[in-house]
Structure formats: C-alpha cells, structure tokens
N, C-alpha and C positions, 0 to 999 in steps of 0.2 A: 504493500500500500504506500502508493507518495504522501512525501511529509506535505504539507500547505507551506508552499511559499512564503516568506514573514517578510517581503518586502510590500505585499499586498494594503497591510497597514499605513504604507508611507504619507501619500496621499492625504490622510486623514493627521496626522503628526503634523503632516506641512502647513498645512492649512490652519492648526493652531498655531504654530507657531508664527505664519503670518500676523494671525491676528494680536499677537500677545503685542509683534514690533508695532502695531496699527495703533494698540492701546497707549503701550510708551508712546507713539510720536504725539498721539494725541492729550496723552497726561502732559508731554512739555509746554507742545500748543497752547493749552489752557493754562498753564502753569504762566508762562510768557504774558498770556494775555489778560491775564489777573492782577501782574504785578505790573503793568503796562509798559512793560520792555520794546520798544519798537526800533533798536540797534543794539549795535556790539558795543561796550566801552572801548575806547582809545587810549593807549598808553601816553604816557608824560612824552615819549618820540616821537609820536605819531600824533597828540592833540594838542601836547600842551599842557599846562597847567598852573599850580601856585609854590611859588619858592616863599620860604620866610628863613631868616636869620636870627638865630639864637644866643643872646650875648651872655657870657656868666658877671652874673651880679658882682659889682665890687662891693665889698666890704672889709672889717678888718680883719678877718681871718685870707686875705688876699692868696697865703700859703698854701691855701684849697685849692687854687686853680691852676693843679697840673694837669700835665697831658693826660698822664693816668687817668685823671677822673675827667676828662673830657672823654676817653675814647670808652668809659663804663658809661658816661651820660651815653655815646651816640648806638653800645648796644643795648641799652635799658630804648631809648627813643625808636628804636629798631624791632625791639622786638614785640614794644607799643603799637606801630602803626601795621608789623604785620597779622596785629590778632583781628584788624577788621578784616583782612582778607588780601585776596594775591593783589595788589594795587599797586606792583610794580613801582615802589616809591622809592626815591634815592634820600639816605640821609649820610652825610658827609662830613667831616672836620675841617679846616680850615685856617692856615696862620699858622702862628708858633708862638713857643711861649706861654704867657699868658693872655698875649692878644688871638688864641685860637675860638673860633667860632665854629658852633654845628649851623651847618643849611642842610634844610629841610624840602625837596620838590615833591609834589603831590601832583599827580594827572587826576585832569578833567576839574568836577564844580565841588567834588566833595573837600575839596584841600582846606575849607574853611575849618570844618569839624575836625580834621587831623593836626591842624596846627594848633586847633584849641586844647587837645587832649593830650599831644605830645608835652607841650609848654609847661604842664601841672609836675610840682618839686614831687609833689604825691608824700610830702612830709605828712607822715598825718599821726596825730598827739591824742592821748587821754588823761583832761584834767579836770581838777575838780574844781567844779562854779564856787567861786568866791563872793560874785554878788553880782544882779544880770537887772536891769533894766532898758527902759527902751531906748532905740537907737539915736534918739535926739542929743545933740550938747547942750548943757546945763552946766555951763560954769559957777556960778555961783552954788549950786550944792553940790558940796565935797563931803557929805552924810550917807551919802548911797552903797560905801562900804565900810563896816563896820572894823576903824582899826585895828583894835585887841586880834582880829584876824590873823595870824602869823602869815609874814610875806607882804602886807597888803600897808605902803608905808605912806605918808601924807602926799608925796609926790605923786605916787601912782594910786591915788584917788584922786588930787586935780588932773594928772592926764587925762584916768577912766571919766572925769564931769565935763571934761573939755572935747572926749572924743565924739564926732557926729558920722554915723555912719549912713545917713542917707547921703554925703559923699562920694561918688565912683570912687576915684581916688583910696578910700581906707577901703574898698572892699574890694580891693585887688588880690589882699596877702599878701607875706611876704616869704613866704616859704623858707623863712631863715630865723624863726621865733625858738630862742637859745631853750631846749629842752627844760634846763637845770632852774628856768625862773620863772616867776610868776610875772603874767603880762594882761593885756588890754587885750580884745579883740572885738570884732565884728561880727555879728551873723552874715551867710551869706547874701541874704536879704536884704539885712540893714535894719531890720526892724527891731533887734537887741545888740545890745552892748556885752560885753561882761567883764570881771577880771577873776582870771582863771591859775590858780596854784599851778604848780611846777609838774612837769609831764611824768605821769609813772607807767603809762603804757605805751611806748613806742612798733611806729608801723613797721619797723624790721623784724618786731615778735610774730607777724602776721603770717602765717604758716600759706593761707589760703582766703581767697575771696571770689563771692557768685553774684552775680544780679536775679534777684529774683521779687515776686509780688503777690500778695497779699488780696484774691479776690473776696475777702469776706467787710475791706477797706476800702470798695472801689476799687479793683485793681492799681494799688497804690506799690509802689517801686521802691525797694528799697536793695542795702548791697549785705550781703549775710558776711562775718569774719569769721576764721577759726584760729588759735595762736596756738603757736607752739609751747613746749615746757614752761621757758621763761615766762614769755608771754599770760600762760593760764595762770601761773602765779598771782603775778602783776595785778592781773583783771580780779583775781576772786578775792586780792588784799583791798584793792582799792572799793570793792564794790560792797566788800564785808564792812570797812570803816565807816562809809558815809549814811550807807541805812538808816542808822536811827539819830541821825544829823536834822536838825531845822531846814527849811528852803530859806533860801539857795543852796544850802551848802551840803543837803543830800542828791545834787545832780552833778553827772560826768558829764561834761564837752566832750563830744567828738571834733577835733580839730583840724584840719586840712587846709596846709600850706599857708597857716597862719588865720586860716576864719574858723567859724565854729559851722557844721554842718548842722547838727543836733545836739541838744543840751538836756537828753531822758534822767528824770526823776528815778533813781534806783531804789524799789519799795523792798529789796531783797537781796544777798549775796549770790553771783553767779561764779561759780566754780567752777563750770563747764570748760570755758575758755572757749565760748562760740560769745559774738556779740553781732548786732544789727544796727547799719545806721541808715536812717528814714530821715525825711527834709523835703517832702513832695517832688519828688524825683519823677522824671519821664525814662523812658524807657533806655533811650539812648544814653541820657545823663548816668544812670546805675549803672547801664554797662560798659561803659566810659570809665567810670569810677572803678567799678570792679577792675578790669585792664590796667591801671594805673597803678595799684593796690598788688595787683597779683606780680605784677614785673616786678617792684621794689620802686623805692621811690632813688630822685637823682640824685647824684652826690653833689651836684651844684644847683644854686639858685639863678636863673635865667629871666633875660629881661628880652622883651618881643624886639627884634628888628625892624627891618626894612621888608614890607611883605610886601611881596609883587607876581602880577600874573606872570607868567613862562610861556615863548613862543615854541610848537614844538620843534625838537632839536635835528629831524629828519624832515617831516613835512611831506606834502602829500606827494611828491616826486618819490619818494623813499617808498613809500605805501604805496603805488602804486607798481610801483617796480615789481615786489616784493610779492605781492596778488597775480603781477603776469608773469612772474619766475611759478606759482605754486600753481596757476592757468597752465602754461607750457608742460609743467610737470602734468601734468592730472592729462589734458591730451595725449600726450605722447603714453600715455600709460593704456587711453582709449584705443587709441590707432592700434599700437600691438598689439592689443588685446584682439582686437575685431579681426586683422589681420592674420594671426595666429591660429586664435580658436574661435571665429568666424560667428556661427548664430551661437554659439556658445558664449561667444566674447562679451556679446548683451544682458549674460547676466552679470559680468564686472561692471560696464555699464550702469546698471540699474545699483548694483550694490552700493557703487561708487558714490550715485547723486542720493541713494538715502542718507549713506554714513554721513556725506557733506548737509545734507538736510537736518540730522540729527546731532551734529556738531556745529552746526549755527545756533541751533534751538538752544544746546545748552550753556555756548557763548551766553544767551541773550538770560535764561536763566541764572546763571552762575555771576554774573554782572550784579544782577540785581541783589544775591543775595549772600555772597561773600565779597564782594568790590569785585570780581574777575575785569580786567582789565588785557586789553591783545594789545602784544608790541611786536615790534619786527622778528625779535626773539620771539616770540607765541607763534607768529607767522610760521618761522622756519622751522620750529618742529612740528608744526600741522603738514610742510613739503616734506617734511623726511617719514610723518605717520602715513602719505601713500603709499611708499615705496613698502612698508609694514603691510599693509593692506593689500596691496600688489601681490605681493610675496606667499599670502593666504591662497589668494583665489589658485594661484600657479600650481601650491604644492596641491590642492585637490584635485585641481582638473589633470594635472600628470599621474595623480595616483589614479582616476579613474579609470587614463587610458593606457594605464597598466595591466589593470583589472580586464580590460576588454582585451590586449592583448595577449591575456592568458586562457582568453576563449570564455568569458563571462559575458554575459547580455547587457543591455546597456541598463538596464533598470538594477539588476545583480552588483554590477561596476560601483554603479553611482551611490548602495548601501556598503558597499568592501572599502571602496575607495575612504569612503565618510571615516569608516570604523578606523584604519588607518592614517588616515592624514589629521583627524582631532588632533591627535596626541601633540604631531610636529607644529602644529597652528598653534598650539596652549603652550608650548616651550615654547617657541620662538617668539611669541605676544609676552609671554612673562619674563623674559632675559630685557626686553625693551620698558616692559612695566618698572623691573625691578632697577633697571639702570637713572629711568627717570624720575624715582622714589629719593634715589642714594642722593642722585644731584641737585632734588629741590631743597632736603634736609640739609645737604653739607654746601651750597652754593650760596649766594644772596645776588640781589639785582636782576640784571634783565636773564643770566642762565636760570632762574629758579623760574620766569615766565614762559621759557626754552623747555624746562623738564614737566611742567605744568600739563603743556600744553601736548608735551608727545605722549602722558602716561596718559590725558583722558582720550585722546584719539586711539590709542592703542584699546582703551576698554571698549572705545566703540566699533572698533573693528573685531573684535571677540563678539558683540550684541551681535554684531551684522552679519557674521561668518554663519554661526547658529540660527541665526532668528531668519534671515533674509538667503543668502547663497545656497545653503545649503537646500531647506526648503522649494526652492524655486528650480534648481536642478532636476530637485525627485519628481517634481510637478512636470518638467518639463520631459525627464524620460516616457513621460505616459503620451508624446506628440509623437504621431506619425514621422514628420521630419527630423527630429531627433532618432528615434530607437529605430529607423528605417535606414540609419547611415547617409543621410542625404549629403551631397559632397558640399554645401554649404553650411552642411550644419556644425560642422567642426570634429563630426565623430564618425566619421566616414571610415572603411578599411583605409585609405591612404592616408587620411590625416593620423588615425590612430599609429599607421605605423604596421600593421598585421599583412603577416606576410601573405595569407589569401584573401582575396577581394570578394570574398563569399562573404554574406552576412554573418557575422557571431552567433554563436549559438550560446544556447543556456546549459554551463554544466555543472548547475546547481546540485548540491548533495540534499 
C-alpha cells in the first residue's frame, strides 16, 4: 500500500502562512497610522538639527574641572541621550584644559527635549525641611524660621525672607548646593521656599530608578527609587528621626540640582530603602527624571551655551546618492535574478519589494517610538542586508534544483530543498545578526546606526524567507508552467542542469 504523499499538505501551510505576513504588514500599517508616522526620520547628516554647548560652571572648587571629569560628564551625557532611542546623536568634548567644552548635536525637532535632559547635574539630595513657606520675598520677616533650629543662623533666615522664587532666575538651581550644609531653596514651581538641613541621602546611594503612575490619582507620574546598603540606611535613619517631629520639620525634601521637587510629610519610618518622588509630573518629565537618576548624576555643574540649529552635514546630494547606490544594488540583484532563474526569479522579485515594504513600515514605526533615526550609515547597511537576502533566495533555489537533479518532482524538490537549505539560511542570517549585535553594543555614532540597521533587515529577511518565499514557491509548484518544466520557467531539464531532457519523475519513498 503507498504511503500518502505529505507534500499534499503544503498548499494549505502556504496559505497561512501568507496570511500570518498579511497580518504583520497590516498590524504595522495601522500601527504607523495610529501614531501618524507619515516619513522616515533623518539623521543629524542627512537633516540637520540642534547643537548646544555645554560650559562647566566656575566656581571655587575650579580643581573639579579636569579632563577626567569632562570625559565621565560626556559618557554619563551619552548614555542619557541614548536611553531615548537610536537618535544617532553626536556628543563630543572640546578644548583643553579647563577651557574644554561638551557639544551636544541632536537630529531633527526633538533636540529641544534632549538638550533639556542632558543639561540636568541630576544632583539630587534628601533633606530635612527646616521651615517652608510661600515662595514670595518678605524681607522684613526674619520669624519664618525658628533659630534654636540647629544650622539655621540669623543670616540664613534674612536670605531664606529675602528669597523670591516667582523669579526665573532662582529657579534654575544650581546643581552645586554643598551637600554638608544647610541652604535656601526653591520649589520647582516657585510656589514654596524652604530652608532645608544638610543632605543625609545622597543620589549616588541610588541603586535604581523607574517612571511609573498611579491610576487610582489620575494617572499621576511619579519616579519610584531603590538605594543601595548605604543608601537604605541613610533613608530608614532619616525617616525614623523626623516622624514624631512638629511641621515642618517632620518633612524630607527631595532635592534636584538645587530645587526641591517634593517636600512628603513622613507619618512613619521607611526601612525599605525604596522611596517615590511625585510633583505633578507628565509623563515624559518622570521619564526624563528617571534617565537622569539611573545614569548617575554629572560630576560637573554646567551652564547652557550657544544653542543653535545645525545645517545637515551631507545634504540631500549625499542622500540621494546613497538611495541610487542601494536603487542600483536592488536592480542588478533583479536583473540576475530574472535572468538566471527566469519565472522563478519573480518570486525574488516579489520577496524583495515586500521585505523593502516591511522595512519602510518599521522605519516609520520605530521612528516614532524609540527616536529610530536613518543616516547614510543606516543606508549602507540596509545595501549590504540585500546582498543577505540575495544570498537566501540563491541557497534554496540551488538546493531545489538539486533535489530535481536527483530525479525528485518538482513539488518533492521544492519540500527537500526547504528541509535543507532552512538550516544554511538561519546560520548565515545569525552570523550577520550576531555581528551586528556585537557592533551596536561595542561601537557609538553613526557604526551603531550601521549595525542597527543591518541586524533589523536581517530579521526581516528570516520573516520573508519563511513567511513569503518559501510559501509562494510551494504555491507555485502546483502551476502547470512551473512543475511542466516550461523553459521559461527556470526549472526546465536544461536550466536545472539534468542530464535527460525527459521530464522528472517522482521517486518518492
């Protein structure tokens, strides 16, 4: 009795698996069209953007401002601007000495939020409120904190009646507020004052930080801490003391870069070593905050430059080149193809313009929702992920006509061929996966938008091999002109190569 065929199945496999690619193209479609994506972003080469100059603060600790701690500011600034996403941004040192300066280039319109987030010292203090009224100046009463206070000395009670924090001006910070002393400060608001004892939690104890929120508050934003040893110490001494303390002086300040973000009433000792700080945060602000929190804070205090737009530094002669070098390539990969393996060649064809369809879509997605950003570098490894993709369709279609040259039918070939060329298609996509992994990790600048760019075209050519080529093959064995050997169709006894020009026959087991 003959076994049943088990290519008979195919057919129906192919067909889902069309539809599975139909689904993805169409979950990106709508995904794109949700977030109203309607281009690629442009790199800072290729569009342009915002440079700012970053000055370190003089003061009288001047001795702070070595190279050293310039070149720890510009990878703490670095490792800031890549947590929003691949934004191809350049941050740089400049000068010598102590006349050196970090610049800062941002592509495209986002550069305003990135210069604002980098600039933060991210000093951030836990002290305890000494005495907090509103942010108006009141010189004439110097009552508002109560002497006997330890720290708190007639001088820095006329500052704290003289201070007015509806001011720009005092509610800049100064991200250089000496740990070891009791100071003045502002809310970030301006709507309270305070003066606040000497810092016993410092943001280097900060082990970890999250932005997260609160829907039983309105969806209220706030950034979660967790401290280290030190740290939990610190928090469960400080938090233990002030409890059963009068107001003001049973509330912590959270303080950041010299203002106060929050100023929570402690009804109870927290020994956790987790803390939360809340200040009607938007979304971006928390995660912002968080970001700044989580890298560490700078080792210097900076003061904003000379911010200016950026013309880009290639332009559209550069990009345009670059698109007809990756045009030329993609043709000439057609031509062979069609030429080669003829009605066969059309399903590179078709693979080709999906892969390309589905690697624009996730351009326009990934834009929107991690900054993804194409520069000439992202170009050139999308031209070198055809030649990957290329390299796919070749090794199947030679294995099938292997398969046929061993006296297998063309429907038999094109499930043999499959079983065998998988393997070499999954090496050879992960030796490029794994290459362009190592160099986004260990690279910075435009190579890391280089390796970006070839590992996700590489995964899309893995979708498209399985989801699309392969599929459309088996579909097409079940065509008179295909599995008839038609001499256009590319699987002819002379294209295959078979030494008789007799049709194949099936010598299935």
């Amino acid at each position: 009795m003959s076994t049943p065929n088990k290519t008979v199945k195919s057919p129906a496999r192919s067909g889902r698996a069309l539809v599975l690619l139909a689904i993805m193209l169409l979950g990106l479609i709508a995904t794109a069209f949700v977030q109203g994506a309607s281009s690629v972003r442009l790199g800072l080469d290729l569009r342009g953007g915002t440079s700012v100059t970053l000055l370190p603060r003089a003061s009288n600790d001047a001795d702070k401002i070595t190279p050293q701690a310039i070149d720890e500011a510009v990878s703490i600034i670095r490792q800031r601007v890549d947590s929003l996403g691949v934004a191809e941004s350049e941050v740089t040192a400049q000068g010598s000495g102590t006349n050196r300066q970090i610049v800062i280039s941002v592509p495209g319109d986002s550069g305003r939020r990135v210069v604002d987030l980098v600039g933060q010292t991210a000093e951030l203090r836990f002290r305890q409120v000494l005495a907090e009224t509103a942010g108006v100046a009141n010189p004439t009463d110097t009552s508002t904190a109560a002497t006997p206070v330890a720290g708190v000395t007639e001088e820095l009670n006329n500052r704290f009646a003289a201070l007015d924090c509806t001011i720009a001006a005092n509610r800049e910070g100064t991200g250089a507020d000496a740990p070891a002393e009791t100071i003045v400060a502002c809310s970030r608001d301006g709507g309270a004052k305070y003066i606040l004892g000497p810092a016993e939690v410092l943001g280097t104890q900060v082990s970890s930080a999250e932005a997260g929120y609160d829907p039983t508050q309105g969806l209220a934003w706030y950034v979660s801490l967790s401290f280290n040893g030190e740290g939990t110490r610190a928090f469960g001494a400080i938090t233990t003391r002030v409890t059963s303390l009068p107001s003001p002086l049973n509330q912590v300040a959270i303080v950041l870069d010299g203002l106060v973000v929050s100023a929570p009433r402690i009804n109870e000792p927290i020994p956790s070593g987790n803390a939360q700080i809340t200040g009607s945060f938007t979304q971006v602000e928390a995660q912002d905050l968080a970001n700044v929190l989580k890298y560490g804070a700078l080792p210097l205090a900076f003061d904003r430059g000379e911010v200016q737009q950026v013309s880009p530094t290639l332009g559209a002669d550069q990009l345009n080149a670059g698109l007809l070098a990756g045009a030329l390539g993609l043709g000439l990969v057609v031509i062979y193809s069609l030429l080669y393996y003829r009605g066969l060649g059309f399903v590179t064809v078709g693979s080709l313009a999906v892969a390309a369809g589905m690697v624009y879509l996730l351009f326009l997605v990934l834009g929107e929702t991690v900054g993804f950003t194409l520069t000439l570098a992202g170009i050139a490894g999308a031209i070198v992920a055809i030649g990957v993709t290329a390299d796919s369709f070749i090794v199947y279609f030679e294995r099938i006509r292997d398969e046929m040259r061993e006296g297998r039918s063309l429907r038999s070939a094109v499930e043999a061929g499959w079983a065998k060329a998988r393997h070499t298609i999954i090496v050879a996509d992960m030796v490029s996966l794994i290459a362009a992994v190592l160099l986004y990790f260990f690279a910075v600048g435009g190579v890391r938008g280089f390796a970006f760019t070839l590992g996700l075209t590489t995964i899309v050519d893995l979708i498209i091999v399985f989801f699309f080529t392969k599929p459309m093959v088996s579909l097409l064995a079940g065509w008179k002109f295909f599995s008839s050997g038609h001499p256009l169709s590319g699987l002819s006894p002379k294209s295959v190569g078979m030494k008789s020009t007799k049709p194949a026959t099936s010598l299935e087991a």
